[in-house]
C-alpha positions, -999 to +999 in steps of 0.1 A: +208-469+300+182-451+285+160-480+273+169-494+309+150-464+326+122-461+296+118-499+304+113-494+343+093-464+343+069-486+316+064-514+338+056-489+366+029-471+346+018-510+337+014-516+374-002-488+378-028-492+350-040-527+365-040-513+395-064-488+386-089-516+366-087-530+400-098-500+424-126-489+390-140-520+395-143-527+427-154-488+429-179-498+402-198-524+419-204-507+452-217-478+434-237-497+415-253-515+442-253-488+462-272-460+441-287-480+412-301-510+434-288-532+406-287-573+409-255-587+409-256-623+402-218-628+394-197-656+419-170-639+434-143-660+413-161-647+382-158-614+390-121-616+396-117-640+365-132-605+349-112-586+363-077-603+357-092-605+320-100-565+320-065-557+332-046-576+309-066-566+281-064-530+293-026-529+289-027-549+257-048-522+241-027-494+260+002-507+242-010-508+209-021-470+218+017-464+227+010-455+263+043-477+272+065-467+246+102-458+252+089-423+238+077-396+264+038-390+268+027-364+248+007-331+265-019-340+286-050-329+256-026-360+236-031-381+265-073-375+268-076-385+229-051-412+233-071-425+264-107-421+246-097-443+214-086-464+234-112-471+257-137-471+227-114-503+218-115-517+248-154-512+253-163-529+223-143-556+233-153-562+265-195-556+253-185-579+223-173-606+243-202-606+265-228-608+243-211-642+231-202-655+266-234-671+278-242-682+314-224-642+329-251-619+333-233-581+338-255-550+339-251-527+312-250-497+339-223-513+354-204-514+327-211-480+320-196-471+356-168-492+351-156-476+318-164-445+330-145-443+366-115-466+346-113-437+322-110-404+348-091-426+372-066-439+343-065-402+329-060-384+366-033-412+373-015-404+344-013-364+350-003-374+381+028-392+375+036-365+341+034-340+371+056-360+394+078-362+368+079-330+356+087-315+388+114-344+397+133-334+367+129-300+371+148-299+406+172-322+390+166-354+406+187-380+390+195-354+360+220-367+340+237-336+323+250-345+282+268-325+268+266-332+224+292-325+203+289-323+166+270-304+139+247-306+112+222-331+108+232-354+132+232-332+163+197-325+155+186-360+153+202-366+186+189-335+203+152-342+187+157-379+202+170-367+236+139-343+235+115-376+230+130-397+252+113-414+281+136-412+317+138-402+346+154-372+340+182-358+313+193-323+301+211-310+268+232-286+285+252-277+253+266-281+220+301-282+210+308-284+171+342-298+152+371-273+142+359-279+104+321-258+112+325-230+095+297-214+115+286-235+144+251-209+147+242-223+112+225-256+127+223-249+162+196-279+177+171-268+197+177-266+234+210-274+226+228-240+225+262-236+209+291-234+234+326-232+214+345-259+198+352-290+203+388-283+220+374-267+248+359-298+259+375-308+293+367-268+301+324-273+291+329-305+310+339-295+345+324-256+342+288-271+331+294-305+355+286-327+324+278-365+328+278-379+295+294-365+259+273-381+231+297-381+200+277-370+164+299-359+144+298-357+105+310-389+089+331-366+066+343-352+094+384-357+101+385-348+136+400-376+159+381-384+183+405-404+204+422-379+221+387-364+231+377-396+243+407-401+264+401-363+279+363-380+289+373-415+304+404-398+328+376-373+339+352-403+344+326-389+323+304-414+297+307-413+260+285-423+234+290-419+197+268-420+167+282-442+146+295-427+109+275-449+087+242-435+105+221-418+084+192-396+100+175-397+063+176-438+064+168-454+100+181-489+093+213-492+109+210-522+140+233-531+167+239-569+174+259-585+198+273-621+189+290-639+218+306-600+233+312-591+201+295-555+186+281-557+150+267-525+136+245-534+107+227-513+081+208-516+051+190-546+064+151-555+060+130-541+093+124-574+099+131-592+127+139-630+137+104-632+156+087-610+129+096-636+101+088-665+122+054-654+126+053-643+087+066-682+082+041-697+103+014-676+088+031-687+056+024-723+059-006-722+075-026-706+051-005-718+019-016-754+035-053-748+031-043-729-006-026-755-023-054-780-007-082-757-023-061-752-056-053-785-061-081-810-047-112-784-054-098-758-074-078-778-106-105-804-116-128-777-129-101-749-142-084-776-156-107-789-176-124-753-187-082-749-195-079-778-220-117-771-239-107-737-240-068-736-258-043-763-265-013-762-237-008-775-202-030-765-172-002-750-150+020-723-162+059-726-153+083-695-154+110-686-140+110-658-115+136-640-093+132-649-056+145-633-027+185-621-031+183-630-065+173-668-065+157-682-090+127-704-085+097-718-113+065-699-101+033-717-109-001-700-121-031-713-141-021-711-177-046-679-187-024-674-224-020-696-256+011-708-252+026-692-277+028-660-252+063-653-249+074-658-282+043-630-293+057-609-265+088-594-286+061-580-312+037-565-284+062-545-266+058-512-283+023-515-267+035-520-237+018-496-210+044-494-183+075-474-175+105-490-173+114-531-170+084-544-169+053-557-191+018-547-194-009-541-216-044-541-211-058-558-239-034-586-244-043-602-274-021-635-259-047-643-234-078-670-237-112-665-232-109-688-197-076-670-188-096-633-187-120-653-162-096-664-142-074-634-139-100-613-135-115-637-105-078-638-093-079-671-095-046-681-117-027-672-088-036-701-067-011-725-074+016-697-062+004-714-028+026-742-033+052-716-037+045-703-004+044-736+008+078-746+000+092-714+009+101-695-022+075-668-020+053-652+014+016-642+012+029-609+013+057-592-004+073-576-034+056-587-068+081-618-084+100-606-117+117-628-143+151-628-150+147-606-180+133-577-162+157-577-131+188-578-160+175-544-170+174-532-127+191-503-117+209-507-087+184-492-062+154-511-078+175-548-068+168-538-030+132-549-038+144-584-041+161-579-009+130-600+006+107-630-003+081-624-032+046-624-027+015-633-036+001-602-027+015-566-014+011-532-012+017-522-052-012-549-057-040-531-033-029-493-047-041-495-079-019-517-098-040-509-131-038-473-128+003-471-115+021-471-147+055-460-133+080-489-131+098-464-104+070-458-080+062-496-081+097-500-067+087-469-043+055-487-030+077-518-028+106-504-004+081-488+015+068-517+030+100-531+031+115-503+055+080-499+075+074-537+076+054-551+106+032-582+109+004-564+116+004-547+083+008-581+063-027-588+083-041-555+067-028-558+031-044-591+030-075-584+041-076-551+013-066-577-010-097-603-002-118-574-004-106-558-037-107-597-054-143-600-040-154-563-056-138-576-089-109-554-088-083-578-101-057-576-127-075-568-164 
């Protein structure tokens, strides 16, 4: 119900929003031809090619600005700053793409007019409608009264969430805690005062004229909830209950539906089905035009600075832990003598990390071509072919051997939860000056629990930039 309404009143304010690029620049070109004298040498059908372009791009950029969120607005100063980083965004777009477009001739004025009547007609529509509906819930149109029942940490979450969410109208009259709360004042959520306990719920329910009970209790909590859910359903009042594995600390629990049937899952990667095709695609793309540079352009000339350099092969196999614990053989340019890992044993005391994991600044192990090409980033090129195939993603968690996930505490294997990568956020904050196995694995589950597509876009483009200021591995 509640992301049905959030949903509704989005598309409203979407409708809205074009509606307004519409009336601004319509509004714009009379004013400008009326008190600037201006030449307008658009076609009709170009202006309202424009125009459908402006609107869409309008509510793309509002979107990425949260303005259609499930979340409700923020104060109307939160909407003004919203609304001017957003229309900076959209400005330079729209100048951007003119300047590149030839054959449209639009008058800078005009533009000026148009962003600014779009921006005070976009910012006094949306005061408008937070002041409609502000004063539609406060006469209690379409209120739905909940009444929450629980303690602790989890009341607050749902009270804080109530408080955020976007509808058309919904009130916390009251909180109701288990038999087991020692002191139900202890924790009371805010605007979400403490009415008794939880047996007096059929009286809160028909004295306060409650709609919906949202279950959240404790999940140590040994209260039944049956019989209180019976006392609900012969009233004819909604439930809703907060699962017991949901954990306000850890947001990862999902809820998936296969053929009727309810799944609650938790402890799962952010990562959705259409996230990590768009990761895969991205994959193949660019590890297409990798392996074609490593190989065909790339391998000719390392190669042969490779063999003049130190006996050995070109490529460097190892195996390396993939995603869930498969093992795979990663490829690199060979940058040590390849007598490396049996010298390895005898250098570990100078080994400059925490924890399982190997590294030493001046390792004596590697050639004169490999400190080159490790510097240069450029060993790692044949882990294209890796991403190619499928075992690693440009982005991800750095690929460990065997060896060093055998020494893993139990929290550090949820790093391996996902596909390595060639790249990720460890690598572009300052992988030579972390020396802390731990906050590697910190860094790593960060990006793991906060993943989004848009920040595999960002890493790599810190990445390119750190490689091109010679920032590599040492």
């Amino acid at each position: 119900m509640y992301r049905d309404q959030a949903f509704i009143l989005s598309n409203i304010v979407m409708i809205l929003d074009a509606i307004v690029v519409i009336i601004a620049a319509y509004l714009g070109r009379w004013i400008y031809l009326s008190y600037f004298g201006g030449a307008w040498l658009l076609e009709e059908y170009e202006f309202v090619g424009l125009i459908i372009f402006a609107f869409f791009l309008n509510n793309t950029i509002l979107s990425h600005f949260n303005f259609y969120s499930d979340r409700r607005e923020p104060s109307l100063l939160g909407v003004f700053w919203g609304l001017i980083k957003a229309y900076v965004v959209l400005c330079t777009v729209i100048s951007t793409g003119l300047y590149f477009i030839q054959g449209l001739y639009i008058s800078k004025k005009y533009i000026l007019i148009f962003s600014g009547l779009l921006f005070s007609m976009t910012f006094l529509e949306k005061s408008l409608m937070r002041g409609v509906m502000d004063m539609l819930i406060s006469r209690g149109f379409n209120q739905i009264r909940i009444l929450l029942v629980g303690s602790g940490d989890r009341a607050l979450q749902v009270a804080r969430a109530l408080q955020q969410q976007r509808t058309w109208g919904h009130k916390i009259v009251g909180l109701l805690t288990d038999q087991e709360s020692e002191n139900p004042h202890s924790r009371e959520p805010e605007a979400a005062p403490v009415m008794g306990k939880i047996d007096q719920l059929r009286d809160i329910i028909l004295r306060e004229q409650v709609d919906e009970v949202i279950f959240a209790l404790p999940s140590t909590s040994s209260t039944p909830l049956k019989p209180f859910m019976s006392i609900c359903e012969e009233i004819g009042v909604s439930i809703r209950i907060v699962p017991a594995m949901f954990n306000p600390k850890r947001k990862s629990i999902k809820l998936e539906v296969i053929q009727g049937v309810p799944l609650l899952c938790r402890f799962s990667p952010s990562m959705d089905a259409a996230g990590l095709f768009y990761k895969r695609i991205m994959d193949i793309l660019v590890g297409a035009v990798g392996t074609f540079i490593c190989f065909v352009i790339l391998y000719p000339i390392i190669g042969l600075a490779i063999k003049l350099d130190s006996r050995g092969p070109v490529l460097f196999k190892q195996k390396r832990v993939g995603m869930r614990g498969r093992i795979f053989n990663l490829y690199k340019f060979r940058s040590m003598h390849i007598d490396a890992e049996e010298r390895k044993a005898e250098l570990m005391k100078k080994n400059e990390m925490s924890g399982p994991i190997f590294k030493m600044t001046n390792d004596p192990r590697i050639t004169r071509v490999g400190r080159f090409i490790r510097k240069t980033s450029l060993d790692e090129f044949p882990q294209f072919w890796n991403i190619l195939k499928g075992e690693m993603s440009l982005v991800g968690t750095r690929p460990p051997t065997p060896e060093e996930v055998d020494q893993y505490d139990d929290w550090h294997r949820r790093r391996i939860s996902i596909k390595p990568g060639l790249t990720g956020l460890w690598q572009i904050s300052g992988r030579n000056k972390i020396r802390d196995f731990n906050e590697i694995v910190r860094l790593d589950l960060q990006y793991i629990d906060q993943w989004r597509l848009i920040d595999d876009i960002k890493i790599l483009w810190r990445t390119l930039w750190i490689v091109a200021m010679r920032k590599g591995a040492k």
